[in-house]
mmCIF file of the N, C-alpha and C atoms, coordinates in Angstrom:
data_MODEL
# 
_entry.id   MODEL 
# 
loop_
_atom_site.group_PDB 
_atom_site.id 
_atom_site.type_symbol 
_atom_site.label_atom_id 
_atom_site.label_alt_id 
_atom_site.label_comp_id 
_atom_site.label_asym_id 
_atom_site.label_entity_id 
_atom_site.label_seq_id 
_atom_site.pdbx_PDB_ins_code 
_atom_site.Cartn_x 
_atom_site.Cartn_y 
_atom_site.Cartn_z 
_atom_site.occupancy 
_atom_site.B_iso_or_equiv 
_atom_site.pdbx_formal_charge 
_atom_site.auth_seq_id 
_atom_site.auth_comp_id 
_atom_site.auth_asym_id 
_atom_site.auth_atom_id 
_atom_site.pdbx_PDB_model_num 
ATOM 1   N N  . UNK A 1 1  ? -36.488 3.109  -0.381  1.00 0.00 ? 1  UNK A N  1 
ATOM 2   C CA . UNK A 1 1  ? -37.494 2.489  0.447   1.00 0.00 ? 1  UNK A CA 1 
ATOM 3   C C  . UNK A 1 1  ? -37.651 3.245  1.752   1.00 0.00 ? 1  UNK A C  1 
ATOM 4   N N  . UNK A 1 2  ? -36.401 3.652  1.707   1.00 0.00 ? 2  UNK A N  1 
ATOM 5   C CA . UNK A 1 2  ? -37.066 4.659  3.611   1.00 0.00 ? 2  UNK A CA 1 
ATOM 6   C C  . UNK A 1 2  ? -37.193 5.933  3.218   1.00 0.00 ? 2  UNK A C  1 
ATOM 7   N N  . UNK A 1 3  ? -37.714 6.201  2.129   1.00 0.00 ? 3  UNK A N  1 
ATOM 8   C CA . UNK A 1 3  ? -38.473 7.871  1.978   1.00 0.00 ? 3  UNK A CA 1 
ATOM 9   C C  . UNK A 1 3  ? -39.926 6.970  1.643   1.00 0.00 ? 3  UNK A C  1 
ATOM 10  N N  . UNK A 1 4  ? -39.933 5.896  1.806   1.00 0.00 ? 4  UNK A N  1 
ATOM 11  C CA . UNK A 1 4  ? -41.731 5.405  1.529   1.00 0.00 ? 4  UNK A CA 1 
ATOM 12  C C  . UNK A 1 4  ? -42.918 6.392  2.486   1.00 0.00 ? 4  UNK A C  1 
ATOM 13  N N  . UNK A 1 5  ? -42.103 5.741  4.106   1.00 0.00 ? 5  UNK A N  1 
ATOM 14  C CA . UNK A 1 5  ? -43.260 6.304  5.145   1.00 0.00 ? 5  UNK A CA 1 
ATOM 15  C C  . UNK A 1 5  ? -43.451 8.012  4.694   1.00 0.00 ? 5  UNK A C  1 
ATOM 16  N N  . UNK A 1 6  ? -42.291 8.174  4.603   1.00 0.00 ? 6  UNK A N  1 
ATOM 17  C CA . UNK A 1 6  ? -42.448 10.267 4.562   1.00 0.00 ? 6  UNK A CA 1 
ATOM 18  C C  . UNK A 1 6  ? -43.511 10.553 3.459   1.00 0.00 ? 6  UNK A C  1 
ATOM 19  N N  . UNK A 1 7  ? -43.050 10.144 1.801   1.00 0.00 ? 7  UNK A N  1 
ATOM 20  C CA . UNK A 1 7  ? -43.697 9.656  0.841   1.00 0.00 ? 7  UNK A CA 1 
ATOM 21  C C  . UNK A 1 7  ? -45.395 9.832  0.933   1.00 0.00 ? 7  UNK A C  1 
ATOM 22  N N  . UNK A 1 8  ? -45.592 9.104  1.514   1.00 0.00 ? 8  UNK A N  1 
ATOM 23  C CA . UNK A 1 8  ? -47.295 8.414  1.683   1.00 0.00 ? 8  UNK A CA 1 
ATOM 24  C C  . UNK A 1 8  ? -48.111 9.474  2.702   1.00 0.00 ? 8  UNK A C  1 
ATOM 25  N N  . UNK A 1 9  ? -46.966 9.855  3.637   1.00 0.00 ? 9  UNK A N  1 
ATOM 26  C CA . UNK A 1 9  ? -47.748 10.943 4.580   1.00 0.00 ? 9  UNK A CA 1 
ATOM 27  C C  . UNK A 1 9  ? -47.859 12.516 3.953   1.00 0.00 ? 9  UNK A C  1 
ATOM 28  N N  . UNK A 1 10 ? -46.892 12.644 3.160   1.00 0.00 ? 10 UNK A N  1 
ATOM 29  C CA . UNK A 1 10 ? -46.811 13.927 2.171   1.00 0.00 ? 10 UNK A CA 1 
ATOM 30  C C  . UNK A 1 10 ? -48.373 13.540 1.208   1.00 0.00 ? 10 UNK A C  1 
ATOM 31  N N  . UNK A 1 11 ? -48.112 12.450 0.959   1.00 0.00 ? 11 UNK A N  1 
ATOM 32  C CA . UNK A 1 11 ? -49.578 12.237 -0.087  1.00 0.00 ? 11 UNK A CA 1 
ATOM 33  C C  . UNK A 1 11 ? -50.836 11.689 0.351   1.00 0.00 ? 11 UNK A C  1 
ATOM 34  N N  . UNK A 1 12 ? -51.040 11.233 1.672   1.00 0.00 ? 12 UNK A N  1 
ATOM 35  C CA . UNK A 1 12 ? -52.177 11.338 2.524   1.00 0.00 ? 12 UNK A CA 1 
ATOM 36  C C  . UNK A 1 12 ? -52.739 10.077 1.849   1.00 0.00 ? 12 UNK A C  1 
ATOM 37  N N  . UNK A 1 13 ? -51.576 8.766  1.683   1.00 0.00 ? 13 UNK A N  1 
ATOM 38  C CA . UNK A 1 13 ? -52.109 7.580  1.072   1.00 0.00 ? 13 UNK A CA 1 
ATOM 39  C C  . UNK A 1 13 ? -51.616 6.660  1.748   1.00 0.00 ? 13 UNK A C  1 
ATOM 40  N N  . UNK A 1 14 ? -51.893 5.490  1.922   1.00 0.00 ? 14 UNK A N  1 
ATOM 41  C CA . UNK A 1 14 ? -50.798 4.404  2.471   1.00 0.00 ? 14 UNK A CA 1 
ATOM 42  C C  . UNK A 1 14 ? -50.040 3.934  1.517   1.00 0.00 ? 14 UNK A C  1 
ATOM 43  N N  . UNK A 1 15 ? -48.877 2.896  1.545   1.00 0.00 ? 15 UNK A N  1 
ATOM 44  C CA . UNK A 1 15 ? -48.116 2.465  0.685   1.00 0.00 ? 15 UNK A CA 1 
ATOM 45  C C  . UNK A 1 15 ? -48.848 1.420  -0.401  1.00 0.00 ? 15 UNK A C  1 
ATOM 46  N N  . UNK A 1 16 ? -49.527 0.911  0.219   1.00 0.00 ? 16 UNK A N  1 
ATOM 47  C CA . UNK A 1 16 ? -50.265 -0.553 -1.055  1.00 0.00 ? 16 UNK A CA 1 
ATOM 48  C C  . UNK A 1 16 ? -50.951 0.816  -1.603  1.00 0.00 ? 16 UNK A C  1 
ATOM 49  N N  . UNK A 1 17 ? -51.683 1.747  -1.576  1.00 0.00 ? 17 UNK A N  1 
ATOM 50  C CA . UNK A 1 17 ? -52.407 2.674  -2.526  1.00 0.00 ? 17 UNK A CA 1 
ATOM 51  C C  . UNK A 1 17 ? -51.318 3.602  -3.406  1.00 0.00 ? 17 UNK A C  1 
ATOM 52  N N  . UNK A 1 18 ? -50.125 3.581  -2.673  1.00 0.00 ? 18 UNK A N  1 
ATOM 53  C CA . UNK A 1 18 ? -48.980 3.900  -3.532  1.00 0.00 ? 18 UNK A CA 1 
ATOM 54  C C  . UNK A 1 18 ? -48.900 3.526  -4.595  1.00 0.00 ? 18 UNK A C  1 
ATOM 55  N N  . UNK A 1 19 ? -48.421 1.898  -4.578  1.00 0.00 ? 19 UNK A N  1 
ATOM 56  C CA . UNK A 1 19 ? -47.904 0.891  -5.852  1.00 0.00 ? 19 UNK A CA 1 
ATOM 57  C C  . UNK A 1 19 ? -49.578 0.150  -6.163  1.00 0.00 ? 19 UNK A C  1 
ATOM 58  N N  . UNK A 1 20 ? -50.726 0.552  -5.765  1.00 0.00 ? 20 UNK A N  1 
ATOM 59  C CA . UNK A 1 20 ? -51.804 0.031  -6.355  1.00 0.00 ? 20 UNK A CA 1 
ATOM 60  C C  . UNK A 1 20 ? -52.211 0.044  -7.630  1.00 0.00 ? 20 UNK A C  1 
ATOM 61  N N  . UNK A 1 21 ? -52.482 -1.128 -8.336  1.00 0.00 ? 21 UNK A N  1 
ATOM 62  C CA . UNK A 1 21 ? -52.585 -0.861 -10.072 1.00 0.00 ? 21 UNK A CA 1 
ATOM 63  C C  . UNK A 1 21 ? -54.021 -0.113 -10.826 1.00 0.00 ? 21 UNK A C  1 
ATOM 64  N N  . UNK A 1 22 ? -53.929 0.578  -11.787 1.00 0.00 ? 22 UNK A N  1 
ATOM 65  C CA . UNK A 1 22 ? -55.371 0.443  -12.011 1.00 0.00 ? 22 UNK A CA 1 
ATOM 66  C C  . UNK A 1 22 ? -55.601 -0.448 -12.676 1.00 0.00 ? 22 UNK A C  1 
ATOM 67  N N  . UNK A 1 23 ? -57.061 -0.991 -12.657 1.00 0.00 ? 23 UNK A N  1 
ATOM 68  C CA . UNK A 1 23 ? -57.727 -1.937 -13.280 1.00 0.00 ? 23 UNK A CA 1 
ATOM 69  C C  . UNK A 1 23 ? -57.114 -2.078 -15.042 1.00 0.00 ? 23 UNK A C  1 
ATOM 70  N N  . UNK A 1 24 ? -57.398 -2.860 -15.634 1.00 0.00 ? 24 UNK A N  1 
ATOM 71  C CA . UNK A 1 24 ? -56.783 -2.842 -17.232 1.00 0.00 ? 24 UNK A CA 1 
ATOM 72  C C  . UNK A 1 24 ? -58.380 -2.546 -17.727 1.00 0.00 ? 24 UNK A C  1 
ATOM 73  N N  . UNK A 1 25 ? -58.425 -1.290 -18.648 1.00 0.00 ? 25 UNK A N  1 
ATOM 74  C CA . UNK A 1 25 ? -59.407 -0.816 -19.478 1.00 0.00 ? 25 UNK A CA 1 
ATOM 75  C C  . UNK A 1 25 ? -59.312 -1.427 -20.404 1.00 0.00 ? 25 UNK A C  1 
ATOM 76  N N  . UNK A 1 26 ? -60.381 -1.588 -21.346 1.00 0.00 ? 26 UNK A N  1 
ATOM 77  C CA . UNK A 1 26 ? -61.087 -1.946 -22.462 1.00 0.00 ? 26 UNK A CA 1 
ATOM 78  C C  . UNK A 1 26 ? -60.248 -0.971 -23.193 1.00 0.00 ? 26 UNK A C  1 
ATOM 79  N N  . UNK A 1 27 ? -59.836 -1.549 -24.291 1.00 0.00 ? 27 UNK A N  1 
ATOM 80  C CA . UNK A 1 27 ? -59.047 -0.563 -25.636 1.00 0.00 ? 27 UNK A CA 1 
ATOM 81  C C  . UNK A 1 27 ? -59.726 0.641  -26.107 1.00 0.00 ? 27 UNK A C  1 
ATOM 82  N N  . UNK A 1 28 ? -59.437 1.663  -25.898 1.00 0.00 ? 28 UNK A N  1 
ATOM 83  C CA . UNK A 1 28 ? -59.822 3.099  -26.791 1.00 0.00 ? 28 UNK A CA 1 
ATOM 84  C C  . UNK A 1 28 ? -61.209 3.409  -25.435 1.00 0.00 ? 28 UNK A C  1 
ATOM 85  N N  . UNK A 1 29 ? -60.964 2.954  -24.096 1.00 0.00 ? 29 UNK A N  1 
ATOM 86  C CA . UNK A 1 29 ? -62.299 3.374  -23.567 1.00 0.00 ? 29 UNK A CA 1 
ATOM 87  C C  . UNK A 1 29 ? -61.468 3.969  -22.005 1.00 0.00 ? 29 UNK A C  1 
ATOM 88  N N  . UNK A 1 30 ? -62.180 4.932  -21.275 1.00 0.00 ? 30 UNK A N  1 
ATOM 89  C CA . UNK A 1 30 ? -61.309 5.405  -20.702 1.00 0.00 ? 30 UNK A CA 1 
ATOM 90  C C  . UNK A 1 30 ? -62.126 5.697  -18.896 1.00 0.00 ? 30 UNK A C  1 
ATOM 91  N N  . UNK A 1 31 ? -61.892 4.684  -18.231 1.00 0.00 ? 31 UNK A N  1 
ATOM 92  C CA . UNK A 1 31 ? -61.991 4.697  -17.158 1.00 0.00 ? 31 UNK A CA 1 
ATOM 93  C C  . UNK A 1 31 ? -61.952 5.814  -15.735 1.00 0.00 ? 31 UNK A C  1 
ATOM 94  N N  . UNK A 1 32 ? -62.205 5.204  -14.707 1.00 0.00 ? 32 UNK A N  1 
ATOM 95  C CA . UNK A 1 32 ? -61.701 6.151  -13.351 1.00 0.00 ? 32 UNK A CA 1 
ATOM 96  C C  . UNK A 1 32 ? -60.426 6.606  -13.819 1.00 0.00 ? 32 UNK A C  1 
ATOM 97  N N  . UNK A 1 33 ? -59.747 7.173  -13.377 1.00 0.00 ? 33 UNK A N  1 
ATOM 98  C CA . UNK A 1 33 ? -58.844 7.965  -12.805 1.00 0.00 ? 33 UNK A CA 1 
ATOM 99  C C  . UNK A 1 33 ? -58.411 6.735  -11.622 1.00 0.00 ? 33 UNK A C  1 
ATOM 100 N N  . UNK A 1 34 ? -56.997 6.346  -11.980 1.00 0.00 ? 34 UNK A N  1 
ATOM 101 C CA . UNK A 1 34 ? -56.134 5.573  -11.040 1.00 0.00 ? 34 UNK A CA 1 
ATOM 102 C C  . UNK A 1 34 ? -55.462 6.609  -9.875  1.00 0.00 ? 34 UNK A C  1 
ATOM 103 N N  . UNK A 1 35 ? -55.352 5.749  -8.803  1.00 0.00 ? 35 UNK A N  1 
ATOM 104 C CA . UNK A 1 35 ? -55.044 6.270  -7.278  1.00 0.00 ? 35 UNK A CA 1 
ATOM 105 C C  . UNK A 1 35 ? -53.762 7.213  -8.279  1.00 0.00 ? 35 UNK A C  1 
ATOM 106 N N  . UNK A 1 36 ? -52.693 6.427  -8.778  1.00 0.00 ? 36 UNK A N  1 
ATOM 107 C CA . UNK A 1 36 ? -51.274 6.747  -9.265  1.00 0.00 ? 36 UNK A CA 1 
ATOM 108 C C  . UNK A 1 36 ? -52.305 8.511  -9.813  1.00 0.00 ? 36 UNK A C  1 
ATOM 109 N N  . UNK A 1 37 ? -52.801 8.786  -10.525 1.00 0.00 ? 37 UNK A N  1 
ATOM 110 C CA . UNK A 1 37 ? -53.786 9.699  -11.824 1.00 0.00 ? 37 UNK A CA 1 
ATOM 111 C C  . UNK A 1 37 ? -53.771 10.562 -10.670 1.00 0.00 ? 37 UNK A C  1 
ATOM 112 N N  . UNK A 1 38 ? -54.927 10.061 -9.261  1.00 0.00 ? 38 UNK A N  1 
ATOM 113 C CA . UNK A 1 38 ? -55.425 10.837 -8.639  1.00 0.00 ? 38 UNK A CA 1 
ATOM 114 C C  . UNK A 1 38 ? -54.329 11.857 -7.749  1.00 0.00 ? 38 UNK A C  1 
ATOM 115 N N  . UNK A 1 39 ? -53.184 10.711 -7.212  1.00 0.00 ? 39 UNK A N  1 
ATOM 116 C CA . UNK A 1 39 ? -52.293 11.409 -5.995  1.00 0.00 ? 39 UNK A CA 1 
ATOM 117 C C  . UNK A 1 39 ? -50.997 12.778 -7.079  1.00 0.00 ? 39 UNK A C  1 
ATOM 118 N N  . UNK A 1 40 ? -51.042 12.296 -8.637  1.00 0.00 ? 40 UNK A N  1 
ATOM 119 C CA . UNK A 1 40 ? -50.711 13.594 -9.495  1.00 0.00 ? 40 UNK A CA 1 
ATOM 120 C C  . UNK A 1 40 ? -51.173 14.751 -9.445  1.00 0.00 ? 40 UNK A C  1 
ATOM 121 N N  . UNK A 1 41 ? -52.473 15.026 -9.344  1.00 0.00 ? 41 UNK A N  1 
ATOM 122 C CA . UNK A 1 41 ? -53.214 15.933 -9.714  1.00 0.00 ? 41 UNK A CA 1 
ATOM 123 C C  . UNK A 1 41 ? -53.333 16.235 -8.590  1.00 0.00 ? 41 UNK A C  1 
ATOM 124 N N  . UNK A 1 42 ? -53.369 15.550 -7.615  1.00 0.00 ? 42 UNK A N  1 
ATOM 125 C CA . UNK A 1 42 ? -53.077 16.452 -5.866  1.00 0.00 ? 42 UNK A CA 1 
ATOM 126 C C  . UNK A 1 42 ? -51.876 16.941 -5.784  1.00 0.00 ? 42 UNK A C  1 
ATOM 127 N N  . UNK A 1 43 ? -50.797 16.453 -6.404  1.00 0.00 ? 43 UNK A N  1 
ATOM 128 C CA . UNK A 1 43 ? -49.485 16.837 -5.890  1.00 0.00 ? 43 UNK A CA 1 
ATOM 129 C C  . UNK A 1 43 ? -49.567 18.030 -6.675  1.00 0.00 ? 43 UNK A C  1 
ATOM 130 N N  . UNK A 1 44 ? -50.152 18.099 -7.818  1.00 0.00 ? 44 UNK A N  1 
ATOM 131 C CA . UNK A 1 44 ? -49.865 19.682 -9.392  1.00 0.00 ? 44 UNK A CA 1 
ATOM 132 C C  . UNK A 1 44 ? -50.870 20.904 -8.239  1.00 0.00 ? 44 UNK A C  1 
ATOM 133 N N  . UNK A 1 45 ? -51.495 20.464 -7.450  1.00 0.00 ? 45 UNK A N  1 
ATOM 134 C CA . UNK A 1 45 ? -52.591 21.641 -6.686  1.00 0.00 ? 45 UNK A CA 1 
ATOM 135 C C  . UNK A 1 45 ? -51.135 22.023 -5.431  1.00 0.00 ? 45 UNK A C  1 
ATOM 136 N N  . UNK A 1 46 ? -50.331 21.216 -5.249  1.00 0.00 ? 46 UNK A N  1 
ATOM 137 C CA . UNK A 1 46 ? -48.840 21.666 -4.185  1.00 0.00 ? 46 UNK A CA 1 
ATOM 138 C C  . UNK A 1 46 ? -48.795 22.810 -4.584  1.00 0.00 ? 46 UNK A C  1 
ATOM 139 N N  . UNK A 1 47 ? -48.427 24.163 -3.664  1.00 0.00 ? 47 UNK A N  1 
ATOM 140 C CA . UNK A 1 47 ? -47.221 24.996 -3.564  1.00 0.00 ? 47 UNK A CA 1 
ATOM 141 C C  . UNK A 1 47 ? -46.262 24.580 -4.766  1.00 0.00 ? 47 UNK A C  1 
ATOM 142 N N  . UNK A 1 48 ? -45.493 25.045 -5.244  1.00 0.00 ? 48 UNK A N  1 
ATOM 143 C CA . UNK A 1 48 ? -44.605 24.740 -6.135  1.00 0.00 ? 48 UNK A CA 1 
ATOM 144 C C  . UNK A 1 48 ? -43.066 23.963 -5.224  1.00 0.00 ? 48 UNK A C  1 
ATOM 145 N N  . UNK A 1 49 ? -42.881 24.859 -4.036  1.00 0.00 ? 49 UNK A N  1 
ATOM 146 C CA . UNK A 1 49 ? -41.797 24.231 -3.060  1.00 0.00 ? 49 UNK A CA 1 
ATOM 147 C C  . UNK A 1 49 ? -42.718 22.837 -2.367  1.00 0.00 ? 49 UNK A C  1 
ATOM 148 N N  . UNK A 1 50 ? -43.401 22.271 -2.308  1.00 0.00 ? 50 UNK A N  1 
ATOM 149 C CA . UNK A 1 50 ? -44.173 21.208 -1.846  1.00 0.00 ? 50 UNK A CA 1 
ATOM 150 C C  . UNK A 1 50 ? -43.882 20.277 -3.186  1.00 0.00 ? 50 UNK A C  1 
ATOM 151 N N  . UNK A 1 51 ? -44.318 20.702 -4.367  1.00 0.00 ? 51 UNK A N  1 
ATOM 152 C CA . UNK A 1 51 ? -44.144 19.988 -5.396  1.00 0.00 ? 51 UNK A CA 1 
ATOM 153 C C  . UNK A 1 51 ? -42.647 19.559 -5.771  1.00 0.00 ? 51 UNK A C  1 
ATOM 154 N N  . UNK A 1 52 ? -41.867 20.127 -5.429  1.00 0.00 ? 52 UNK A N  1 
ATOM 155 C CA . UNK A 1 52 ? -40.362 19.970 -5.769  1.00 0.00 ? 52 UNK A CA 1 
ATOM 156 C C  . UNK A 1 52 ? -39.994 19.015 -4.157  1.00 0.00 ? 52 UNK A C  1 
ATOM 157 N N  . UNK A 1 53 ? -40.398 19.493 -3.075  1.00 0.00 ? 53 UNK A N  1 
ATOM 158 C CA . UNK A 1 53 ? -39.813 18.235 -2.580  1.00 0.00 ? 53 UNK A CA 1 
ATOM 159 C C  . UNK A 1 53 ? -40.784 16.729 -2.450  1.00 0.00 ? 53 UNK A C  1 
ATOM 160 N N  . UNK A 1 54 ? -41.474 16.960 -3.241  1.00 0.00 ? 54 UNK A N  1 
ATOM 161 C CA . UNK A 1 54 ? -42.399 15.346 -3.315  1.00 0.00 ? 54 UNK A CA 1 
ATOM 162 C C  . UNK A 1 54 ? -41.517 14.389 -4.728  1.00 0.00 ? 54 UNK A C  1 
ATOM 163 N N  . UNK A 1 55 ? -41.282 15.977 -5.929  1.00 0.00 ? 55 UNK A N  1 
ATOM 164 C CA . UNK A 1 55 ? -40.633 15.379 -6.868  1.00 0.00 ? 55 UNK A CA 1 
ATOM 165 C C  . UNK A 1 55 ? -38.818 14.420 -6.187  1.00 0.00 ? 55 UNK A C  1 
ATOM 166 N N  . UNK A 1 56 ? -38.346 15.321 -5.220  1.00 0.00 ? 56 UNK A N  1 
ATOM 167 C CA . UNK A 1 56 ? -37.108 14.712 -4.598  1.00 0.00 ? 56 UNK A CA 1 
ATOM 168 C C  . UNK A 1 56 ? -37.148 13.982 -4.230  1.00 0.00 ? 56 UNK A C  1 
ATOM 169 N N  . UNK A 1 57 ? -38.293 13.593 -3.471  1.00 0.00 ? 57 UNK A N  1 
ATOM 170 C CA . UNK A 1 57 ? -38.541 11.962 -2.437  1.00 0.00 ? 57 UNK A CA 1 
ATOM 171 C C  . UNK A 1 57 ? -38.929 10.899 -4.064  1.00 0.00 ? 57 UNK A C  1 
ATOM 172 N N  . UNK A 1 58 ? -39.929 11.299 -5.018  1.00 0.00 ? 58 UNK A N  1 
ATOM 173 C CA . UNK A 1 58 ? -40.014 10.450 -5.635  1.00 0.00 ? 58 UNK A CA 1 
ATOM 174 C C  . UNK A 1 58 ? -38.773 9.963  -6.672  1.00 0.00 ? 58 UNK A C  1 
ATOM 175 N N  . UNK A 1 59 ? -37.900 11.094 -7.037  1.00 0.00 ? 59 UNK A N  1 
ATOM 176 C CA . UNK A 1 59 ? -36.569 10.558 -7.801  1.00 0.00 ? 59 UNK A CA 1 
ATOM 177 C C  . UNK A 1 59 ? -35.761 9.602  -6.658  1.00 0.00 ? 59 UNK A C  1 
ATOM 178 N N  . UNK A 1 60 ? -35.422 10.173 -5.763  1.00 0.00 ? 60 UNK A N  1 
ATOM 179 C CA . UNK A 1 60 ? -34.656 8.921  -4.917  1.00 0.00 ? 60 UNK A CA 1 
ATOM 180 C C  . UNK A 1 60 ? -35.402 7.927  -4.938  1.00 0.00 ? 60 UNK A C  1 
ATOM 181 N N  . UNK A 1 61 ? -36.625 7.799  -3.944  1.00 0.00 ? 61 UNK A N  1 
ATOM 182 C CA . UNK A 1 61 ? -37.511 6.368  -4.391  1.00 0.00 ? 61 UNK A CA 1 
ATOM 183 C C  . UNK A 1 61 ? -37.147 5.426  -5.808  1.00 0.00 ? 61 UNK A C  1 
ATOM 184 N N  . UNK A 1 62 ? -37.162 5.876  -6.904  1.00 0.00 ? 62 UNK A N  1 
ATOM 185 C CA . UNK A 1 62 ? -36.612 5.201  -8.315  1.00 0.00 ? 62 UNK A CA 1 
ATOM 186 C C  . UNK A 1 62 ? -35.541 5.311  -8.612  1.00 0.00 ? 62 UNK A C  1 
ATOM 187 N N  . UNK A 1 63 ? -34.612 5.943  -8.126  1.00 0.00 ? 63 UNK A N  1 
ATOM 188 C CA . UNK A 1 63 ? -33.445 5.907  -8.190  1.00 0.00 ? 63 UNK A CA 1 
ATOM 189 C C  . UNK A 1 63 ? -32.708 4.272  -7.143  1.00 0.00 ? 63 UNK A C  1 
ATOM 190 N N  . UNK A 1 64 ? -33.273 4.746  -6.234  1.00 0.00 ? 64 UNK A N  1 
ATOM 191 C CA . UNK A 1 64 ? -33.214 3.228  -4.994  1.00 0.00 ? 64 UNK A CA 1 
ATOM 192 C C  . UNK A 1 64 ? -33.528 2.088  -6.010  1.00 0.00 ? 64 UNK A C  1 
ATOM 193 N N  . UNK A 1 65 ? -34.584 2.100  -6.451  1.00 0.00 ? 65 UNK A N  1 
ATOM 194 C CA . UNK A 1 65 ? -35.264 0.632  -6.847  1.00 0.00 ? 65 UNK A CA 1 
ATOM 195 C C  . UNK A 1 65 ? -34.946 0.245  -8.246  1.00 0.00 ? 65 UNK A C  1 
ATOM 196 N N  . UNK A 1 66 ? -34.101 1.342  -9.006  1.00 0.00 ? 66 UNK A N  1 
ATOM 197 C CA . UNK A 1 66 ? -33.652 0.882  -9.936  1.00 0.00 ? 66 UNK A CA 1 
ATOM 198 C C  . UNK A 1 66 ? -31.828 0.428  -10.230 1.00 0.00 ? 66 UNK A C  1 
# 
């Protein structure tokens, strides 16, 4: 929980857009792109050393909460 603030500022999101859900799609039909979808595909455009320490903050984060 206290790599959240660092977390969110590395990903240029607040925390409720963090854990925000996407909507539930219709079966076999395929929607927006969820915040979770979107802040991936920003993090895969990282530096590769940017990408490895977002991956570090996010293993501790689940590591904490699990």
């Amino acid at each position: 929980m206290a790599l959240l603030p660092a977390l969110t500022r590395a990903l240029e999101i607040t925390v409720e857009e963090l854990f925000e859900e996407a909507p539930k799609a219709a079966k076999g039909k395929r929607g927006p792109a969820s915040t979770l979808e979107k802040e991936i595909e920003r993090i895969s455009q990282l530096p590769r050393a940017k990408q490895k320490s977002v991956m570090e903050m996010l293993d501790t984060v689940i590591q904490q909460a699990s």
